[in-house]
BALOMAR-340198 format. One record per residue (C-alpha): x, y, z; residue number from 1; residue in one letter. Coordinates in Angstrom, 3 decimals. Layout:
REC:X:Y:Z:k:r
REC:X:Y:Z:NUM:a
...
This chain:
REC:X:Y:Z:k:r
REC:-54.992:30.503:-28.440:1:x
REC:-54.545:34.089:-26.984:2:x
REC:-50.439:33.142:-26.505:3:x
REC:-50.168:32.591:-30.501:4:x
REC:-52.090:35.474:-31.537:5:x
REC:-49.952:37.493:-29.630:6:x
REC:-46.753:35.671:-30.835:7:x
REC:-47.413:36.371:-34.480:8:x
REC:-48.611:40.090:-33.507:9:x
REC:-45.584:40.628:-31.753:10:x
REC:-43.824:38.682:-34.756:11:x
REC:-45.192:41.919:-37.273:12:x
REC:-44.304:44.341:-34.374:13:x
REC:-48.010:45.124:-33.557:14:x
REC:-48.305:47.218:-36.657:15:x
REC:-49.539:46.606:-40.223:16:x
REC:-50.258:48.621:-43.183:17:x
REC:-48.254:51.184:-41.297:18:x
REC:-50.359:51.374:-38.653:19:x
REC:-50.456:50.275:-35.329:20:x
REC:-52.526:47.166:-33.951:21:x
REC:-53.905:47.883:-30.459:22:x
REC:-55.274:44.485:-28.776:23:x
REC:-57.729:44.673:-26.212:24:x
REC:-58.453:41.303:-24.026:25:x
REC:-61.708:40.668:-21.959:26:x
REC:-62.865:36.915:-20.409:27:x
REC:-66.059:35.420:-21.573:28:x
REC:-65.834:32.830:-18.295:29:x
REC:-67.536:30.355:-20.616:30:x
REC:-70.364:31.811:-19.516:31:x
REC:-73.003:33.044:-22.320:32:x
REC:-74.365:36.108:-20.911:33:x
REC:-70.718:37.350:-20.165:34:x
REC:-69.822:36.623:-23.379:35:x
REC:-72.424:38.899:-25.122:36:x
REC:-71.954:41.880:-22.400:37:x
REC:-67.983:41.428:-23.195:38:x
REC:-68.796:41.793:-26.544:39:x
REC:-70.976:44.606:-26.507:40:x
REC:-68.473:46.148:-24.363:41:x
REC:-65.448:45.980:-26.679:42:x
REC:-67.962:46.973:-29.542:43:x
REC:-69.881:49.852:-28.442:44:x
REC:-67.431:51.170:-25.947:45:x
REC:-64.234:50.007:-26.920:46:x
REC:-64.966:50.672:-31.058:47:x
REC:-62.800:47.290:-32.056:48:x
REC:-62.752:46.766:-35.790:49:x
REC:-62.548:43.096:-35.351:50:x
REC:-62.886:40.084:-32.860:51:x
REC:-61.665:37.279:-32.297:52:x
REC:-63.030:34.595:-30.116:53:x
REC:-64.308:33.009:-27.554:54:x
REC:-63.293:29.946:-26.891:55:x
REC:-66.667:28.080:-25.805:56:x
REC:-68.893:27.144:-28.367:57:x
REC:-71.887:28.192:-26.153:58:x
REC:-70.671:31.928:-26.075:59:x
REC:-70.185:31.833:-29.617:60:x
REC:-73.478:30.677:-30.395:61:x
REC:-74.880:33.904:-27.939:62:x
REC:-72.736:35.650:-29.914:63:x
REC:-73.865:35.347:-33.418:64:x
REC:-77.066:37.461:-33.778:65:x
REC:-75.177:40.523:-31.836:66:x
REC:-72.051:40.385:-34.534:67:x
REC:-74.147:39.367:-37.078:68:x
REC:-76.767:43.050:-36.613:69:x
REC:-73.653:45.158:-35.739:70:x
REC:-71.398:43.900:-38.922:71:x
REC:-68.463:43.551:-37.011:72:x
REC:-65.807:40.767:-38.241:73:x
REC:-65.324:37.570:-36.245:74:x
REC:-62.567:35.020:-36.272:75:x
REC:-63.409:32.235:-34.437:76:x
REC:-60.017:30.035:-33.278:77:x
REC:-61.491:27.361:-31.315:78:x
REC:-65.501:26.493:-31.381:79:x
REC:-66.118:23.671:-33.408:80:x
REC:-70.028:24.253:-33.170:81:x
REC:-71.463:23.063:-36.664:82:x
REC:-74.624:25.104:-36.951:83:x
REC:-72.378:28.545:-36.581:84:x
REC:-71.175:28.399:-40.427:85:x
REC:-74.096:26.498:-42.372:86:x
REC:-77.402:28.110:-43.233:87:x
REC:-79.186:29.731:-41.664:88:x
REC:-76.725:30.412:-39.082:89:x
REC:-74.253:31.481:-41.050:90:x
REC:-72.856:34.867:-41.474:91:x
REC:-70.730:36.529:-43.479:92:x
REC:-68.929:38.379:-41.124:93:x
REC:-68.214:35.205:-39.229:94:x
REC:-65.035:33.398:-40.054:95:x
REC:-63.529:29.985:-38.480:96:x
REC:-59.843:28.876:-38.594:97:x
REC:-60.630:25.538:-36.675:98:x
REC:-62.351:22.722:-38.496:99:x
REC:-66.159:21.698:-37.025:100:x
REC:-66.736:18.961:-34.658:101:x
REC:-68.187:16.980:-37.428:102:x
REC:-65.068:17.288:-40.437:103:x
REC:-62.769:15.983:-37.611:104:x
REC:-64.410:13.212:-36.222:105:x
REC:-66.365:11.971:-39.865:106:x
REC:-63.456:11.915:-41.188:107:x
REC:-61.548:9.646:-38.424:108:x
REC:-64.642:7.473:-38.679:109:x
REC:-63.826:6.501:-42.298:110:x
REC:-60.376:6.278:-41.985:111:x
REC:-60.345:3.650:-39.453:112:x
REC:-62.607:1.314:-41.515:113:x
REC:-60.249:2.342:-45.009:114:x
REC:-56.582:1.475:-43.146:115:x
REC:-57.395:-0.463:-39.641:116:x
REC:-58.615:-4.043:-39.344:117:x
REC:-61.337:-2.542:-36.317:118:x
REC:-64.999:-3.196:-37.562:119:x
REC:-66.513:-3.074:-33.884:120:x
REC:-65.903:-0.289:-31.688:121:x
REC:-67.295:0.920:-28.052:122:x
REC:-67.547:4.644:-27.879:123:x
REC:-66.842:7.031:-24.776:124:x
REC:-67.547:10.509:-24.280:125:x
REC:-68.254:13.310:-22.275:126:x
REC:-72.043:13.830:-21.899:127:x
REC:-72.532:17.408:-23.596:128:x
REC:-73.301:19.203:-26.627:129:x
REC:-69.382:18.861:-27.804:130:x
REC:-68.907:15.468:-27.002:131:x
REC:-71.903:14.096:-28.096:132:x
REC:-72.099:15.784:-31.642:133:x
REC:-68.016:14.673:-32.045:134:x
REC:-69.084:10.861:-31.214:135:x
REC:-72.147:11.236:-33.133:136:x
REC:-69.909:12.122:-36.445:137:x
REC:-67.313:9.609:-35.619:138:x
REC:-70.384:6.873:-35.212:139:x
REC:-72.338:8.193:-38.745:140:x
REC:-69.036:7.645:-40.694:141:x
REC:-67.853:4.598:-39.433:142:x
REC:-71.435:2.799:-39.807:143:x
REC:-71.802:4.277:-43.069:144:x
REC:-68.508:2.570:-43.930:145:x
REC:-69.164:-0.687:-42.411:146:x
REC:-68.438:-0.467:-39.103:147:x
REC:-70.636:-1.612:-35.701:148:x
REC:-70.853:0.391:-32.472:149:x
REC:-71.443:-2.357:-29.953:150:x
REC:-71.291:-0.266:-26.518:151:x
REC:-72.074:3.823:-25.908:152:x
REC:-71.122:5.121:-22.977:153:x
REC:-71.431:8.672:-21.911:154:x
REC:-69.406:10.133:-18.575:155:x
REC:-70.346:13.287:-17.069:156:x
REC:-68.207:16.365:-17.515:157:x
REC:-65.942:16.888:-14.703:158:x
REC:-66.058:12.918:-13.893:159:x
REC:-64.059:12.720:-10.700:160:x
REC:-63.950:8.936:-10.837:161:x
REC:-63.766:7.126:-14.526:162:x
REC:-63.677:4.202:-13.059:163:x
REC:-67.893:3.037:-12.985:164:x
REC:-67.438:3.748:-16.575:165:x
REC:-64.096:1.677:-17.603:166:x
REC:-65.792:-1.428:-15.611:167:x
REC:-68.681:-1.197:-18.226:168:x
REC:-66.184:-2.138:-21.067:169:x
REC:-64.938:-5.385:-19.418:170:x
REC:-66.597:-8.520:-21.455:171:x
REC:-67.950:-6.380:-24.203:172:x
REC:-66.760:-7.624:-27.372:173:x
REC:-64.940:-4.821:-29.395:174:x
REC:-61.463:-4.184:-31.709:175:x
REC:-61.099:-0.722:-29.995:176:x
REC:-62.895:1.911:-28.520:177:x
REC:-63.530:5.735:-28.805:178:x
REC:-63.115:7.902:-26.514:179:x
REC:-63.953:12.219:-26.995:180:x
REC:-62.177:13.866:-23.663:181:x
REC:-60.979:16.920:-23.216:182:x
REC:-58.970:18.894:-19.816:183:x
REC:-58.893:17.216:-17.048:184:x
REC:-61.159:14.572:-17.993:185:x
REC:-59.121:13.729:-20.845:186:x
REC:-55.848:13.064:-18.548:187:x
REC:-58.085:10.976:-15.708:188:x
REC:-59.460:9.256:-18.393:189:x
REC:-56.515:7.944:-20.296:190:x
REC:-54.869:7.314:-16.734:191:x
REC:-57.759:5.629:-15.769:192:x
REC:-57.800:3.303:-19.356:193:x
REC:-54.159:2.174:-18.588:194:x
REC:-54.859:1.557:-14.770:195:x
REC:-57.798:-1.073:-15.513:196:x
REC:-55.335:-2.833:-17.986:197:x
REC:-57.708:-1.922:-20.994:198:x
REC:-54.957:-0.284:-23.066:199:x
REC:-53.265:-3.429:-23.530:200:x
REC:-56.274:-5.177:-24.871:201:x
REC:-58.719:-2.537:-26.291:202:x
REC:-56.599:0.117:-28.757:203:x
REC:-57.602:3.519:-27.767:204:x
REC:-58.572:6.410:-30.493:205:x
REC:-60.443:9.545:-30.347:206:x
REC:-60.575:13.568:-31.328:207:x
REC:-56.896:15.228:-30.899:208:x
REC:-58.759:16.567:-27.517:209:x
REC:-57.937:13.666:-25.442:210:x
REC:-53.954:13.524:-26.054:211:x
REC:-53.387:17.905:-26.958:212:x
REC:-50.331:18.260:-26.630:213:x
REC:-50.229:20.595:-23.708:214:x
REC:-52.720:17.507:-21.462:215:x
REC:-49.234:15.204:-22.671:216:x
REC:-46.770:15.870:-19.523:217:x
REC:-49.832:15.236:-16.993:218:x
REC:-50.400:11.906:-18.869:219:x
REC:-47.123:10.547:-19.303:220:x
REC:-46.510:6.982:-21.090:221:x
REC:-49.884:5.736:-20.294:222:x
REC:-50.763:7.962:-23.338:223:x
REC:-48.563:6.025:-25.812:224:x
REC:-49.861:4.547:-28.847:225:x
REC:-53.523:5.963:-29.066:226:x
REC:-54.646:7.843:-32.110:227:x
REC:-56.026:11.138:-32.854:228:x
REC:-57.375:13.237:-35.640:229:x
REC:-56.874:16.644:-35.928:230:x
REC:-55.730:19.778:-37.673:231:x
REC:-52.206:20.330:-36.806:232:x
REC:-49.458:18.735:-34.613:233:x
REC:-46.367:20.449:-34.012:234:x
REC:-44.632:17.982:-34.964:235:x
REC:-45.502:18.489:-38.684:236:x
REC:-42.264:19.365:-41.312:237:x
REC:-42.316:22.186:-43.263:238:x
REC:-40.419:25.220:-42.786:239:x
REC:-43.454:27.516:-41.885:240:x
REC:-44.576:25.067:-38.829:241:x
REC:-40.732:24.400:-38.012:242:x
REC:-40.634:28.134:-37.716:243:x
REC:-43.601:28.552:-35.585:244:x
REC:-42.175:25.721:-33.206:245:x
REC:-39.120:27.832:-33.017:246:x
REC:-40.309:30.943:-31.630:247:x
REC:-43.285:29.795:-29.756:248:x
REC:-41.038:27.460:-27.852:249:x
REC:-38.360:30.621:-27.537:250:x
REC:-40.991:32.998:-25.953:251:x
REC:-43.245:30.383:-24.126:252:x
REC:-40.344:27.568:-22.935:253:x
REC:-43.581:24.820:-24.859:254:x
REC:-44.470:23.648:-27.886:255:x
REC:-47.590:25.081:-29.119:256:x
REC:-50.574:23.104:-29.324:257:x
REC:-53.471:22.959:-31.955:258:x
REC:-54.769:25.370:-29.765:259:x
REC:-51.705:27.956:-30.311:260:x
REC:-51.769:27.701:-34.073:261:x
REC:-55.443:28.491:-33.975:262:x
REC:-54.917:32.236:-32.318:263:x
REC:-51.726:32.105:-34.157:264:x
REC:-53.581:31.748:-38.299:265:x
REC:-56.183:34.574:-36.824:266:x
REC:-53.371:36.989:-36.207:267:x
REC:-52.007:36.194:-39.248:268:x
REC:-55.158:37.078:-40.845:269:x
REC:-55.798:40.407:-38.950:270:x
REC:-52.417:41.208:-40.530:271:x
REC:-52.213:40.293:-43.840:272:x
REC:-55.919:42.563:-44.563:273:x
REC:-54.486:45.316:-42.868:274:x
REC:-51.347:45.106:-44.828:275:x
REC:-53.728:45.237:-48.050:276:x
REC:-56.017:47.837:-46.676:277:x
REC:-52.841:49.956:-45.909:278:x
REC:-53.926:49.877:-42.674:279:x
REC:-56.869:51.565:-43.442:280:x
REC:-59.569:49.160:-40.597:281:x
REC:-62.807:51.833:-40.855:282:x
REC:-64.736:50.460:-43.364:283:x
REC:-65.802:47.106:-41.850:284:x
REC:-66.997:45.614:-44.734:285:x
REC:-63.702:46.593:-46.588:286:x
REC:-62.539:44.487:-43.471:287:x
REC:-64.289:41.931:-44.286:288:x
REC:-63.755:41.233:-47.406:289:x
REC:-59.868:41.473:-46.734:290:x
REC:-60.014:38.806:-44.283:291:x
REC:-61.786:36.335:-46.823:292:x
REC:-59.189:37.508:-49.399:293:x
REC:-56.255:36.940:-47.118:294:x
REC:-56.909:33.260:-46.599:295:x
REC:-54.345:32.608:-49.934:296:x
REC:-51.642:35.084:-49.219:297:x
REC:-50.760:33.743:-45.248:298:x
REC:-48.622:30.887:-44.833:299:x
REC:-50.263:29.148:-41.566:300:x
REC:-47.753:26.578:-39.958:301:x
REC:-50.386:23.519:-40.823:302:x
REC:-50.009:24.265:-44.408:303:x
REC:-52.223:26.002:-46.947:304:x
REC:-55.914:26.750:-46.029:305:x
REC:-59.306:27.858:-47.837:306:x
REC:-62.706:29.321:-47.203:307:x
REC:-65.407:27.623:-48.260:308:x
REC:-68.847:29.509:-49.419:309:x
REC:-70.118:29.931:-45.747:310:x
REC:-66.174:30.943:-44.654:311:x
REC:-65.656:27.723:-42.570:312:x
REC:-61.804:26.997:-43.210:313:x
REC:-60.843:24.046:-45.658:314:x
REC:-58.095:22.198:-43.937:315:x
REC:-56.299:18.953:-44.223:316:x
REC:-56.806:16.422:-40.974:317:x
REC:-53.898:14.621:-39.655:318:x
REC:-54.029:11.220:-38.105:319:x
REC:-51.513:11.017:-35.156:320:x
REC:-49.935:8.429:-32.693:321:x
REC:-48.434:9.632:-29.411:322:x
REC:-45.043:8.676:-29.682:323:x
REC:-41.684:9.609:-27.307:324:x
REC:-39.538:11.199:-29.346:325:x
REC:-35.952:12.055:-27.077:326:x
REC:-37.434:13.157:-23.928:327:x
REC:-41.097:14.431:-25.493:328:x
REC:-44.239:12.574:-26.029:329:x
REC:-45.487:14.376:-29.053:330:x
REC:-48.222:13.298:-31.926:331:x
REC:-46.441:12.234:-34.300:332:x
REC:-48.507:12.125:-37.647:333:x
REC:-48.779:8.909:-38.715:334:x
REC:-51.680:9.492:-42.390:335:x
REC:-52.810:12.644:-43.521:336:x
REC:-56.577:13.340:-44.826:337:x
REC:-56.541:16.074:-47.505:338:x
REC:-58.966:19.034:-47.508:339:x
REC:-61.607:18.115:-45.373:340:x
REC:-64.642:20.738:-45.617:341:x
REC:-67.474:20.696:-43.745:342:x
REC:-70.582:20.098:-46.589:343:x
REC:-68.520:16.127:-46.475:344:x
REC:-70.197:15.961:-43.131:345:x
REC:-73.484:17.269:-43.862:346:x
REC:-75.340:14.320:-45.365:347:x
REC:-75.100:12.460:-41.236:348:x
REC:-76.711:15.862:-39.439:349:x
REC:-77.488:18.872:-41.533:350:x
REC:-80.978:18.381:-42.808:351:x
């Protein structure tokens, strides 16, 4: 995330409205506490005009009431939390370029019902807040639509060993299974799947998590064929994502990743209110009220975005299959689900 902000900053020459953008870097270490003192830090101290950030959902959450009081601008790239931009947790200095746990994974659970022949699935994922919410949506959507879940399964995180858990899939009757993964987990998991010969016999789907790109090189071919959902995938055509491929892979020798485009739309938010605030950052609501404005003037390499009311991002989700293309296992996007927003998820967990 932090390598395409800085790409599309260094893109605009680290200036906008004539003025010049200083970026200032400190590490939450997924740690709550840290995260606030960080923040205060960079606030109080450091007098930023805007953040952006963190990366764990958990430190965003301890976030919240601190940006919320100060009325300091927040662009979230990465949490997928759902509570952070529905009432009452919502805030309207708090913005979100990444779509929520739930618009992802409800969606996916529909879609396999509407164009795949699977009508019972196992599920599999790792046993905390992100994981469980992410199956939970996939699970509400695909009932909802007609689907059974005939097995659960929940791993630790940081499962050294999947193999206690694979063995609990042999004999139980299913089309395909689940699976929400992410790190390491996600790349001794899918090892794991092929090893105990359940790829050949139990198609394997899940969030775009368990096959990122960047997790693809570790996995190799036993990653081929399984499906994700997901916001972006480099491998999308258009000439503003072929673009962004371009010089991410010119100044970082990768593609980028979901990830990468995430930091990469923030910048490109940053930029385009400065540009209409002629640089002029002081007035934080001003700020603000650029940012929300700026969502239909920047040209993010996934393709055009909104706000909604509560300034979660609007965003199209992209079902993929990991192909080799040349020498490359990439996602190669295989259906596309238009304008996902995150009140199409509410009627499963927002009460």
């Amino acid at each position: 995330a932090t390598k395409g902000l800085e790409l599309y900053l260094a893109k605009i020459g680290f200036k906008a409205g004539g003025r010049e953008i200083q970026l200032l870097k400190e590490d939450e270490e997924a740690t709550p506490d840290v995260g606030l003192t960080k923040t205060r830090k960079l606030v109080e101290r450091d007098r930023v005009d805007a953040l952006v950030g963190p990366v764990h959902a958990g430190v965003a959450m301890a976030m919240r009431d601190y940006v919320h009081g100060q009325g300091i601008p927040l662009i979230l790239p990465v949490p997928g939390i759902s509570p952070l931009t529905a009432p009452p947790k919502a805030s309207p200095w708090i913005f979100r370029v990444t779509e929520t746990n739930d618009m992802s994974n409800y969606s996916l659970g529909t879609w396999v019902v509407k164009k795949t022949p699977y009508r019972k699935l196992a599920v599999m994922a790792s046993d905390f807040v992100a994981g469980r919410h992410s199956a939970g949506a996939f699970m509400a959507a695909f009932r909802a639509a007609g689907g059974e879940v005939v097995k659960e399964i929940y791993p630790p995180v940081n499962t050294p060993d999947f193999a206690p858990f694979l063995t609990q899939l042999s004999g139980v009757e299913a089309d395909a299974v689940y699976a929400w993964f992410a790190g390491a987990d996600a790349i001794r998991f899918v090892k794991g799947y092929k090893e105990y010969g359940l790829a050949g016999k139990l198609p394997l789907m899940g969030y775009n998590s368990l096959v990122d790109d960047i997790l693809l090189p570790a996995m190799g071919d036993t990653a081929l064929g399984i499906l994700s959902v997901g916001h972006y995938s480099a491998t999308l055509d258009s000439p503003e994502n072929r673009a962004f491929v371009r010089d991410y892979e010119a100044k970082y020798n990768a593609w980028p990743t979901r990830y990468s485009e995430q930091g990469y739309v923030s910048a490109q938010l940053i930029g385009a209110a400065l540009e209409a605030l002629k640089g002029e950052a002081g007035d934080r609501g001003k700020l603000r009220d650029a940012i929300r404005s700026a969502v239909t003037k920047i040209h993010p390499p996934r393709g055009p975005i909104q706000f909604d009311r509560y300034q979660q991002v609007i965003t199209h989700q992209y079902i993929m299959r990991v192909e080799r293309q040349g020498n490359r296992l990439v996602n190669a996007i295989v259906d596309r689900i238009p304008n996902v927003t995150q009140e199409d998820t509410w009627k499963w967990w927002y009460k």
